[in-house]
C-alpha positions in Angstrom: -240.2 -10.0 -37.8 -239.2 -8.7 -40.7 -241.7 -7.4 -43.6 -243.6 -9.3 -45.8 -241.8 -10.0 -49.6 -244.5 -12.6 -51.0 -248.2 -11.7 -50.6 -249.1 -14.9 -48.7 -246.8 -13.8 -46.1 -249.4 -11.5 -44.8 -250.5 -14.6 -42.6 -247.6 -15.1 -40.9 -247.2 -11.2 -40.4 -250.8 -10.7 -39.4 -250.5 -13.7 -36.7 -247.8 -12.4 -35.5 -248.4 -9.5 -34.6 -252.6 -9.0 -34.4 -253.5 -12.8 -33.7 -257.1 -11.9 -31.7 -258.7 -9.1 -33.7 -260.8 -10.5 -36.8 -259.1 -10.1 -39.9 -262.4 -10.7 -42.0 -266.4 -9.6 -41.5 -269.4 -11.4 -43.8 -272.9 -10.8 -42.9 -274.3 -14.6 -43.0 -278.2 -15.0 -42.3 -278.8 -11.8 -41.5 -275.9 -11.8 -39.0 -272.2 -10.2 -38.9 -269.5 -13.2 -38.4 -266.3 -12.8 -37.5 -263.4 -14.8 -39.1 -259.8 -15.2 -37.2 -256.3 -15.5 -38.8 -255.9 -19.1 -37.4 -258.8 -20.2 -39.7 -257.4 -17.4 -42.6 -254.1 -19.9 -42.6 -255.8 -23.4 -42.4 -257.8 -22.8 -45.2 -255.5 -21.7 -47.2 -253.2 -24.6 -46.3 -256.3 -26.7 -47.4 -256.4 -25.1 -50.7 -253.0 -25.5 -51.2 -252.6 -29.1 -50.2 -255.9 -29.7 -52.7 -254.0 -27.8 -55.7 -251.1 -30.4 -54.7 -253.0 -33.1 -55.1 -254.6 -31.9 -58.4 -250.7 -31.8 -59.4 -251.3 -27.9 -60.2 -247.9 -26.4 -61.3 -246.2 -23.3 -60.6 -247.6 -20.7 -63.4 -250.9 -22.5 -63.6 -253.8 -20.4 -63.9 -256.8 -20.6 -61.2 -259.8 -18.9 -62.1 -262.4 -17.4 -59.3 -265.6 -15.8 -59.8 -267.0 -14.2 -56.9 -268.0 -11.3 -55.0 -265.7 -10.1 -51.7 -266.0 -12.7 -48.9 -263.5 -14.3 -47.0 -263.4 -17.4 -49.1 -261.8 -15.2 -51.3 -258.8 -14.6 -49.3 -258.1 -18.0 -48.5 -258.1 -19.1 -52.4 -256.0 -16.3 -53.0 -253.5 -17.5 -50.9 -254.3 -20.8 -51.2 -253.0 -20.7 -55.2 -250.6 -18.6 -54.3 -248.4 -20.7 -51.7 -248.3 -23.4 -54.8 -246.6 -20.7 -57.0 -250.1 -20.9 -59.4 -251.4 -17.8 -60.4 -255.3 -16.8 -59.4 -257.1 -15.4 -62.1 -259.9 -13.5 -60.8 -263.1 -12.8 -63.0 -265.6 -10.7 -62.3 -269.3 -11.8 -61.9 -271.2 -9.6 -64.0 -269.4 -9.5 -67.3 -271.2 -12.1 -70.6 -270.9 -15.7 -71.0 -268.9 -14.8 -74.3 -266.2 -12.9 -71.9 -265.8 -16.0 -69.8 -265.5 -18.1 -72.6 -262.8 -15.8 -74.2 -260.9 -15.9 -70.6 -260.9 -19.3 -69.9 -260.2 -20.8 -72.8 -257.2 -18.0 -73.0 -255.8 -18.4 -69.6 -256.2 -22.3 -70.2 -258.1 -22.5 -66.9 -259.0 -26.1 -65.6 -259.7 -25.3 -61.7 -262.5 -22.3 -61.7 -264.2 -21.6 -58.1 -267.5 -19.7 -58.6 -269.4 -18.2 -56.0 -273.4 -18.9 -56.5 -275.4 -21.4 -57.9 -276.2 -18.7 -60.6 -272.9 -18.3 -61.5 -272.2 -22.0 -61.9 -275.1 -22.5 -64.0 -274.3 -19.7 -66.3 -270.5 -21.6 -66.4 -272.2 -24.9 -67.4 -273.8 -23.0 -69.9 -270.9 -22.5 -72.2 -269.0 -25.6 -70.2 -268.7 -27.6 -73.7 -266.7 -24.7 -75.3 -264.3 -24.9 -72.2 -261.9 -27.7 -73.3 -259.2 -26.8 -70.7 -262.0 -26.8 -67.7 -261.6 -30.3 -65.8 -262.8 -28.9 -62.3 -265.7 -26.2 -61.4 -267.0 -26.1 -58.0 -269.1 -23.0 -55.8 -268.5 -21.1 -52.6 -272.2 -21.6 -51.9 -273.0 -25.1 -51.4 -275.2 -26.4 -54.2 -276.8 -30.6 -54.4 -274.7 -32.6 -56.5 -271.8 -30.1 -57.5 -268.4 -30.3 -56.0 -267.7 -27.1 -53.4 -265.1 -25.8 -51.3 -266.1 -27.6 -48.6 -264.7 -30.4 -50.6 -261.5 -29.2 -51.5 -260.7 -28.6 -47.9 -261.7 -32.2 -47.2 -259.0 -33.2 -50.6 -257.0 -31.3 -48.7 -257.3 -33.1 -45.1 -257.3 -36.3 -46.9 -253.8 -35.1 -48.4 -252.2 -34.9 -45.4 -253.5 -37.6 -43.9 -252.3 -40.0 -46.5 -248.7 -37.5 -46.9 -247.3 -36.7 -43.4 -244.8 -34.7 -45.1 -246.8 -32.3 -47.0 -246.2 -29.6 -44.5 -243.2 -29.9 -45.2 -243.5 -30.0 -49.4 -245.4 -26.8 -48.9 -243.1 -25.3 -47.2 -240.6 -26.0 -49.2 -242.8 -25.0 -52.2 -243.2 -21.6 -50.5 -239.9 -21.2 -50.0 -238.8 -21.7 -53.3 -241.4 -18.8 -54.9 -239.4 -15.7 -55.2 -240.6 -11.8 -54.8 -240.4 -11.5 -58.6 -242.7 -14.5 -59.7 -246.3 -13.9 -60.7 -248.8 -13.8 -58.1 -252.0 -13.2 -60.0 -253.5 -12.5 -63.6 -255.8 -9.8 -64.1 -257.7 -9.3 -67.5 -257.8 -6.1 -68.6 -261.6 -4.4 -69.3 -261.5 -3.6 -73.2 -262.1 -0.4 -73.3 -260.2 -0.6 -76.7 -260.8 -4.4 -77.2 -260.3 -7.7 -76.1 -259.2 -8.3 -72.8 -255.7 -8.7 -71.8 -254.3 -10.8 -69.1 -251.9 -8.7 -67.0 -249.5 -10.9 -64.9 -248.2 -9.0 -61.6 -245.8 -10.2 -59.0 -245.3 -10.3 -55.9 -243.3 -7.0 -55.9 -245.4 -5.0 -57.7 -248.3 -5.4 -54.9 -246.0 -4.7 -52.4 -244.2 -2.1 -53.5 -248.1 -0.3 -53.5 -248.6 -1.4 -50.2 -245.7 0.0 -49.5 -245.7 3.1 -50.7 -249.6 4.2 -49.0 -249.2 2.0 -45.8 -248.4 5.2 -43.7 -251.1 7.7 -44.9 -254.4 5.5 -43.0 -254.3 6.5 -39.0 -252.0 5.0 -36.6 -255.2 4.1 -34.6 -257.9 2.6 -37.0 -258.6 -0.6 -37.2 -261.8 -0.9 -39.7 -262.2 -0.7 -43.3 -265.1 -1.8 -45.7 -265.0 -3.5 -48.8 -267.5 -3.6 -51.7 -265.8 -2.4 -54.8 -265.2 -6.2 -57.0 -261.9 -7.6 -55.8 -261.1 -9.0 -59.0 -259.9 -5.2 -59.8 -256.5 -4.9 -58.9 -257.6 -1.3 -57.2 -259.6 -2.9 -54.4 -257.1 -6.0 -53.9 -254.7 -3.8 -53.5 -256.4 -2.3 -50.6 -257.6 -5.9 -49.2 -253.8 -6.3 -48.8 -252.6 -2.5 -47.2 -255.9 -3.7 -44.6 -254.1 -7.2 -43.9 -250.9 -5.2 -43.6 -252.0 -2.6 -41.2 -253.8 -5.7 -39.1 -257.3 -4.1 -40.0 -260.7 -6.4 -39.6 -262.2 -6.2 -43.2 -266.1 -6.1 -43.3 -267.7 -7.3 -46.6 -270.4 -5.1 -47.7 -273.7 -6.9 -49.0 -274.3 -4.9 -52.0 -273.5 -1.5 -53.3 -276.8 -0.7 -52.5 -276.3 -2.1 -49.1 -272.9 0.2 -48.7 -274.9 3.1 -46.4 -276.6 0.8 -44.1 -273.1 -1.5 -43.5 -271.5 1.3 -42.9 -273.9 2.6 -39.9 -273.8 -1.2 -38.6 -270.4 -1.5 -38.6 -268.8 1.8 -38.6 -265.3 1.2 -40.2 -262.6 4.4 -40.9 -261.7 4.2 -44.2 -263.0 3.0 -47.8 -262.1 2.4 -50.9 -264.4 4.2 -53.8 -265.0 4.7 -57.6 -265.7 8.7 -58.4 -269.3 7.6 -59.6 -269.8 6.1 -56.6 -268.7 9.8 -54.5 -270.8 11.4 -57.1 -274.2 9.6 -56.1 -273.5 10.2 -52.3 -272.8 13.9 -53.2 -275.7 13.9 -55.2 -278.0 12.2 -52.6 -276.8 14.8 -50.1 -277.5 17.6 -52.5 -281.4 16.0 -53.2 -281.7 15.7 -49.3 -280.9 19.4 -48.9 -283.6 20.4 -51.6 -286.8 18.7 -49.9 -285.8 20.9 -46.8 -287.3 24.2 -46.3 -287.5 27.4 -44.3 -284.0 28.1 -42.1 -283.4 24.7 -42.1 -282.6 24.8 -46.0 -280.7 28.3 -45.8 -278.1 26.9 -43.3 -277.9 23.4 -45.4 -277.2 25.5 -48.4 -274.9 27.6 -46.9 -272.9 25.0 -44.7 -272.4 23.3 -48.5 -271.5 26.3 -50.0 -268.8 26.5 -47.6 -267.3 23.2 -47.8 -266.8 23.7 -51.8 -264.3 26.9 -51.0 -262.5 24.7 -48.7 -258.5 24.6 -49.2 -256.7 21.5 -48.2 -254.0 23.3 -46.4 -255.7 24.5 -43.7 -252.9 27.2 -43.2 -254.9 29.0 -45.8 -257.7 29.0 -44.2 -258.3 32.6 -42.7 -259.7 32.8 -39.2 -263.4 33.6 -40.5 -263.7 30.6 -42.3 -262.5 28.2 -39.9 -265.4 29.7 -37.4 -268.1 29.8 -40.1 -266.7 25.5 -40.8 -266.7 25.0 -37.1 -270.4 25.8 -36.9 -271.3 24.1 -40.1 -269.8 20.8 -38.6 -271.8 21.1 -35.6 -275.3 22.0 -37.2 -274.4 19.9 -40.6 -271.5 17.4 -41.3 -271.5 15.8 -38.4 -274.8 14.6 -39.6 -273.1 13.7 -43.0 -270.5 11.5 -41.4 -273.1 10.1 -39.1 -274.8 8.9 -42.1 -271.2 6.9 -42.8 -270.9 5.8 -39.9 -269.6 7.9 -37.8 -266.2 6.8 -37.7 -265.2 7.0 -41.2 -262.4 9.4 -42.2 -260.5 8.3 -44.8 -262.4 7.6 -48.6 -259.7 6.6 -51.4 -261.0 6.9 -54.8 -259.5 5.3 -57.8 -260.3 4.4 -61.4 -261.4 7.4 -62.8 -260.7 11.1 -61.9 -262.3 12.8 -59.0 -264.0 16.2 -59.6 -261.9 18.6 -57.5 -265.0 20.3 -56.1 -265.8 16.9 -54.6 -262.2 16.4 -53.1 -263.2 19.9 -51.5 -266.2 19.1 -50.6 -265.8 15.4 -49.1 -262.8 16.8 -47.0 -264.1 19.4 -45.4 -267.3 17.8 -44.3 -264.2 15.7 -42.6 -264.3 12.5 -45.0 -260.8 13.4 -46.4 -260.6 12.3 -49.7 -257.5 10.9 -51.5 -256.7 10.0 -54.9 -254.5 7.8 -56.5 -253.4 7.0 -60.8 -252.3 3.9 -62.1 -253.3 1.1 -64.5 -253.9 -2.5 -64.1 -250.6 -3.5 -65.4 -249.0 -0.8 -62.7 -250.0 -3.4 -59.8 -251.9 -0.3 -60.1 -250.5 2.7 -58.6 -247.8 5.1 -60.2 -249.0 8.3 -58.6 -250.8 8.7 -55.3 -251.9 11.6 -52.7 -250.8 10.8 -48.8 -251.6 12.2 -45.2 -248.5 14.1 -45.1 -249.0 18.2 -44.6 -248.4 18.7 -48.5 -249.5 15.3 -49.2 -252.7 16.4 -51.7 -253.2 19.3 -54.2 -256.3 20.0 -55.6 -256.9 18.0 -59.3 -253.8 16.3 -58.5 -253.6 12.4 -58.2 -250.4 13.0 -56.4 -246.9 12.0 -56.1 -245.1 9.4 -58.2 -244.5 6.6 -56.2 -240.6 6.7 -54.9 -239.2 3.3 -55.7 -240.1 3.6 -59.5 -239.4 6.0 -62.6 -242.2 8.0 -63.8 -241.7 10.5 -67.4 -244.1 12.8 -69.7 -243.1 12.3 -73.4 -242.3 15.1 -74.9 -244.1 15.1 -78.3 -247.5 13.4 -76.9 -247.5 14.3 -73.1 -248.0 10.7 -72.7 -247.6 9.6 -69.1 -244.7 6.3 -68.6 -243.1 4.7 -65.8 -240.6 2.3 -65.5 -240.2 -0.2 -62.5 -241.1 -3.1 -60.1 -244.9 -1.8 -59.9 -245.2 -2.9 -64.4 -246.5 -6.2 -64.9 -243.9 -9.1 -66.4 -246.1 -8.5 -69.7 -249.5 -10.0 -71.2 -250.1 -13.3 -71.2 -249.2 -15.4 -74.5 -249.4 -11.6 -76.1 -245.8 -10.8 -76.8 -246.5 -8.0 -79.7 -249.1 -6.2 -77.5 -247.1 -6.6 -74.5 -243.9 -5.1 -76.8 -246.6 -2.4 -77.9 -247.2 -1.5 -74.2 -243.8 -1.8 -72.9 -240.9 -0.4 -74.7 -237.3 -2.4 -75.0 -236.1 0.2 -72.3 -238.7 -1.0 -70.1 -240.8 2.3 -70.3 -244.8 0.9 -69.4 -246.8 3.2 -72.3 -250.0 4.0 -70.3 -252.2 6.1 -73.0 -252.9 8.6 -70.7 -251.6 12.4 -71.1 -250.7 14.7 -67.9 -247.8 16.8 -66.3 -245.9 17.5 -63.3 -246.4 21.2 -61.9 -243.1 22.5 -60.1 -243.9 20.8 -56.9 -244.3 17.7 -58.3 -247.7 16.8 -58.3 -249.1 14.6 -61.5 -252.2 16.2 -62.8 -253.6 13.7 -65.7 -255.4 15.8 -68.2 -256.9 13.0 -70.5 -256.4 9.4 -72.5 -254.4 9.5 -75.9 -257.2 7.1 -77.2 -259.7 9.2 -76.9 -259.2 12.6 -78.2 -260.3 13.5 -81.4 -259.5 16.0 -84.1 -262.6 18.5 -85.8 -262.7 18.9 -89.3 -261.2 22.5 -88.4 -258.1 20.5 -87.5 -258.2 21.2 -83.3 -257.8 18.9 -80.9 -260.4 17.9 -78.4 -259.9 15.9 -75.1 -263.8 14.9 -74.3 -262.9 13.7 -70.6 -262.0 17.1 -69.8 -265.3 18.4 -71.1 -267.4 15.3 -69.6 -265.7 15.7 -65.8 -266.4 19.3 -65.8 -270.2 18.8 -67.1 -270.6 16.4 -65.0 -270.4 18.3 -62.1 -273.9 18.9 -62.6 -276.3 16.8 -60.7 -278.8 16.9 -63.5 -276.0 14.7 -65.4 -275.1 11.1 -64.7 -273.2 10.3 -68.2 -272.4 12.1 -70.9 -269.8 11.2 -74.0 -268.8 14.1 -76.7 -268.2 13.6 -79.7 -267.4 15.5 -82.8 -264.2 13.5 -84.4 -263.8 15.3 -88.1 -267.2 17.2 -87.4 -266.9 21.1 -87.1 -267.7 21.2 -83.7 -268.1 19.1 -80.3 -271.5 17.8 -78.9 -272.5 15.4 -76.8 -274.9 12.7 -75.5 -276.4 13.0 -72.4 -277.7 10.5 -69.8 -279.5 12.0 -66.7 -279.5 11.6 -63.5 -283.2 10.5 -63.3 -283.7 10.7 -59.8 -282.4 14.5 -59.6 -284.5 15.3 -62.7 -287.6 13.3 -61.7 -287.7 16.0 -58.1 -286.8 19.0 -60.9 -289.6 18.1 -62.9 -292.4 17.8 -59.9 -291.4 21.1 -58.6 -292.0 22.8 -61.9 -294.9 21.2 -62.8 -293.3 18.9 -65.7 -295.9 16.0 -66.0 -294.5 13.3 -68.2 -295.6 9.7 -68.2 -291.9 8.3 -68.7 -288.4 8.6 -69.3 -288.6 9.1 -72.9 -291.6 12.0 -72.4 -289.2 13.4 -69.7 -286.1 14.0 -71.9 -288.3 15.6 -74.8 -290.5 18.3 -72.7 -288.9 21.7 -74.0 -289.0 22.5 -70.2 -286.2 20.2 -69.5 -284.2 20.7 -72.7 -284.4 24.3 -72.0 -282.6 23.3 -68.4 -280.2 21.4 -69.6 -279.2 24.1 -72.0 -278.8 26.5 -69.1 -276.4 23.6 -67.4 -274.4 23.1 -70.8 -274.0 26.9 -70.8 -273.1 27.8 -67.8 -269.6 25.2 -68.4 -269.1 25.9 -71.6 -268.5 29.5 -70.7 -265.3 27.5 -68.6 -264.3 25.8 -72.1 -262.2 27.2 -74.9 -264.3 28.2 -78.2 -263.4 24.5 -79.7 -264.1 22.5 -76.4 -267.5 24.4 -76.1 -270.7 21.7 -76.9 -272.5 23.5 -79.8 -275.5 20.7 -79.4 -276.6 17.3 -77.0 -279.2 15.0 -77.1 -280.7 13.4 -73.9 -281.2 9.3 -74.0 -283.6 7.6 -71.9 -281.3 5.0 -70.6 -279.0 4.3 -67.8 -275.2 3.4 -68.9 -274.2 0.5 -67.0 -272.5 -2.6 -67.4 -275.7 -4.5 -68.5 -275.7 -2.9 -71.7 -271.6 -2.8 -71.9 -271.5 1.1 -72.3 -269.7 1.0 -68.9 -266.8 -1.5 -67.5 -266.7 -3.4 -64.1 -265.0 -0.1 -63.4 -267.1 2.0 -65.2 -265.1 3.4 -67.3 -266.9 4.1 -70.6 -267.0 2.3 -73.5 -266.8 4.7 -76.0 -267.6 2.2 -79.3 -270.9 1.1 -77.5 -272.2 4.1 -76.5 -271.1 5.7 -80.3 -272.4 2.5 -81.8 -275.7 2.3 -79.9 -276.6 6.1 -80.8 -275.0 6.5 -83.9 -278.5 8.1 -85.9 -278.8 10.2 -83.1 -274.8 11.3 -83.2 -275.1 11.8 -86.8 -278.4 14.1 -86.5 -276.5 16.4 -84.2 -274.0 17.4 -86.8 -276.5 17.7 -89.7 
């Protein structure tokens, strides 16, 4: 048959041609479940003969709230055989963000997932005007769920023998170039944004990385949110390749899914390869004895590890051979033991961990983009020259990708860029030049092989008083190699120098302090012991000596809490906020530069 060209054409493809392997896995009472394309594609028809009987119209928005879970599929296709556009939302962002969303996407179907959710809907509910229907994934007494818009559904075509055919003839009708779904951007630099992709841009992503996961594999997990375009991106490439999906419980539940179900490939944020790194490194220093020496040096290895193997001299193939055997095939164990493929996205990788991660044999790729890029523009692949080092890869083939030549701004033109922001037509003119050239903020270049290294965001460099540049994502990715450092944010914009403020990893620095004999009550007694600021300076020096005189931190300050969404100094993605973190700290910035 011939290749998908619409999203929801993955269930004809996928019954086609993988009808008895599980497309989906959800852990339900304690218990893995297995869910089957035939029930994938009567769902969905469900939803969709539902939405017809609502009267939902091509273009209309369909908000969903929830977690990954294979109710999430089947609404996604569901809205998208009517030609309406789903609007996913994530779960953990304020009442005030919903209320912004809705009420600017004009939503008046929302599915949430949990009881929670739907009360924290109902909260704001009399500020939604547009919002005639709310309903949950998870039954709930006396509110409307999707076990009753299947049953609108059944009841539609029982009373309409020929909705089959209106569907069909609905789906037929939607074209490769019509908007599939909205995503709203995370404001970073301000409100949200509603992105509106099509069909084509999704694909053409698919497209471009369906050949780099093994011919052979057959399992992936999912945890990261699949309202981020990053992760739904990958739902689809796993409903492409005719891979079973497995729904992780929770983040924190990543590890142990992963031993119970043992799947080859996963998609990741960097923080996320940073704590597994950094829970490897802490398991390493409560060993001891000869134990400890080989785990030290079996790590040391991995971090001089090239990623053409050609390379590699003779010596140091035999000294990895041995480290696999005594150490990381322990390391993948604890993943699984099938797992060979992590994809990480949304943030850059540090290059020692791309080293690292792939020579304990969990390659790791990379790939660049931006929600309004459907997201990818740049990505590594499996071929022999298919990563570098830094790089985030290639430029995808179908589409046109340029540095400017005054800002070294990063643009690409093609079917990957959104159709523009919805009801925004000065920001989506701001974003998207009149010759079609998507303006992504971020700075990089091409070396002569083609690889697109991304060196920072336009947005947030900064000029000293001395009148030189700084880009602080350089200085934060390379500081934050250390383990003692979770988050950090430099600033200095018209100061005479750079500094910074520092989050720690508290569980790193916690061991740290017990093995030399730091006693301190709390967090807040922890970060001002002269012991530990003394350490930190040593770990501020040691990469400043990597820095130009400028980039160099001249001071830092430690805080006491953990940057996470909760407090909005992170995004869903966690990216940072910079305004919140400079806001939240500001005497503490401004004591650093007096």
């Amino acid at each position: 048959m011939s290749e998908p060209t619409r999203l929801f054409d993955l269930l004809e493809w996928r019954k086609n041609l993988q009808p008895e392997r599980p497309v989906f896995k959800y852990k339900e009472n304690g218990e893995w479940k297995d869910h089957y394309i035939d029930e994938y594609i009567e769902k969905a028809n469900l939803i969709s003969y539902a939405l017809m009987h609502l009267n939902v119209k091509k273009g209309e928005n369909i908000g969903l709230i929830s977690a990954g879970r294979p109710e999430w599929n089947y609404i996604d296709f569901g809205v998208q055989q009517t030609g309406a556009v789903l609007l996913p939302i994530y779960p953990t962002i304020s009442e005030e963000d919903y209320q912004y969303i809705l009420n600017d996407a004009q939503v008046r179907l929302l599915v949430v997932e949990t009881p929670a959710l739907y009360n924290k809907i109902s909260n704001i509910r009399h500020s939604l005007p547009c919002l005639e229907n709310l309903c949950t994934i998870t039954p709930m007494e006396g509110v409307k769920s999707l076990d009753d818009i299947y049953e609108i559904g059944r009841r539609y075509v029982a009373e309409n023998p020929q909705a089959p055919q209106q569907l069909q003839a609905i789906k037929d009708a939607l074209t490769i170039d019509d908007v599939c779904t909205m995503i709203y951007t995370s404001g970073t630099t301000g409100v949200p944004k509603g992105a509106m992709l099509t069909h084509r841009g999704l694909i053409m992503n698919v497209q471009e990385i369906k050949e780099s996961p093994g011919k052979t594999w057959t399992k992936a997990l999912s945890w990261l949110p699949m309202c981020h375009i990053y992760e739904r991106m990958m739902g689809y490439l796993y409903q492409w390749l005719c891979f079973t999906i497995a729904y992780a419980e929770s983040i924190a539940k990543v590890g142990d899914n992963c031993k119970e179900i043992s799947p080859n490939m996963m998609a990741c944020v960097p923080r996320f390869i940073e704590k597994v790194y950094d829970k490897i490194y802490r398991k390493g220093e409560k060993m001891s004895g000869m134990r400890k020496k080989i785990f030290d040096w079996a790590i040391d290895l991995a971090f001089d590890y090239d990623l053409d193997e050609s390379k590699l001299c003779l010596w140091y193939k035999m000294q990895k051979a041995i480290a696999d055997k005594l150490v990381y095939k322990e390391i993948r164990e604890s993943m699984g033991g099938e797992l060979y493929m992590l994809v990480s996205g949304g943030a850059t990788i540090q290059p020692r961990l791309t080293r690292f991660f792939s020579c304990v044999g969990l390659d790791l790729y990379e790939g660049y983009g931006l929600t309004e890029c459907s997201p990818l523009i740049a990505v590594t692949n499996s071929n022999k020259k298919g990563r570098k080092i830094g790089s985030v890869g290639f430029a995808m083939r179908k589409i046109e990708v340029r540095i400017a030549s005054d800002t070294n701004e990063i643009q690409c033109r093609g079917g990957n860029v959104m159709k523009g922001y919805y009801n925004q037509p000065e920001l989506t003119a701001e974003a998207i030049d009149s010759d079609g050239w998507f303006h992504t903020g971020d700075t990089g270049y091409f070396d002569p092989d083609g690889y697109l290294f991304i060196t920072g965001r336009t947005k947030s460099m900064f000029k000293t008083s001395m009148g030189k540049y700084i880009n602080p994502e350089v200085i934060e990715e390379k500081m934050k190699q250390s383990p003692f450092i979770l988050d950090m944010m430099v600033v200095g914009a018209d100061q005479k120098f750079a500094a910074a403020v520092i989050a720690p990893d508290f569980d790193m620095l916690k061991d740290w302090c017990r093995r030399h004999g730091v006693n301190a009550a709390d967090k807040e007694e922890m970060i001002s012991d002269k012991t530990v600021i003394a350490r930190y300076q040593k770990v501020v020096d040691k990469y400043n000596a990597e820095l130009g005189v400028t980039e160099q931190v001249k001071r830092f300050v430690l805080v006491a809490d953990t940057w996470s969404e909760a407090n909005k100094f992170l995004t869903p993605t966690q990216k940072l906020i910079r305004r919140n973190v400079t806001a939240a700290y500001k005497d503490k910035i401004d004591a650093l530069f007096k």
